[in-house]
Structures are given as structure tokens and as C-alpha cells.
N, C-alpha and C positions, 0 to 999 in steps of 0.2 A: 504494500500500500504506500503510495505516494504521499508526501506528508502537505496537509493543506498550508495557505496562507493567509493570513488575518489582520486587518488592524483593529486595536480597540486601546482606548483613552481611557484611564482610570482619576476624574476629575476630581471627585471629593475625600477628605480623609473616611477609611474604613471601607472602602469601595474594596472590594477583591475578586479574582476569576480564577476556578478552579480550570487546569485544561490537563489533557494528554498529552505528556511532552512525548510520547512516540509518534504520535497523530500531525500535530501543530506545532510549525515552526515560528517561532518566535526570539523577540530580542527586548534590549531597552534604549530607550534616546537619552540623550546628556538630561540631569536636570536645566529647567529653563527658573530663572531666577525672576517672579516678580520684582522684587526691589535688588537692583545692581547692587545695594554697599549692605546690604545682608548676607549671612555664609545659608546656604540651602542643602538640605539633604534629600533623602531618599530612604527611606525605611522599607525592606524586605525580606518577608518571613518565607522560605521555601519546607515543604514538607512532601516527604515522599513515603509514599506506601509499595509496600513491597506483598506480591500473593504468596499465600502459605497452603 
């Protein structure tokens, strides 16, 4: 199976998407800083399930 292609935008805090990372290829963009003389992060929880 060929792995699809998606964009999707996670605008507000607490927004999350579960996907198939065998399925769906995906990536991340720089953060974009509303205020230039602010430091900006990125907060990300990865979790993976394994079949038993």
C-alpha cells in the first residue's frame, strides 16, 4: 500500500490527530512566531502502540 498525502493545520492549543504512520506521510513546518521578539515553541507528545 502506497502511503497517502495530507495537509492539516492544528490551530488551537489541545487540538491533536491521531494517524497511521504506516499509512500517512507526514512532516512538520518551522514554528511561525506571532510576535518576532518573543522565543516560540512547539510542544509534542508522540505515542506508539505496539500489537501483542
Amino acid at each position: 500500500m502506497q502511503a497517502q498525502s495530507s495537509t492539516m493545520t492544528l490551530k488551537n492549543p489541545g487540538n491533536f490527530i491521531f494517524l497511521n504512520d504506516h499509512q500517512i506521510r507526514h512532516g512538520v513546518t518551522p514554528v511561525a512566531h506571532l510576535n518576532p521578539v518573543r522565543e516560540g515553541s512547539r510542544d509534542t507528545l508522540i505515542v506508539m502502540f505496539t500489537k501483542i
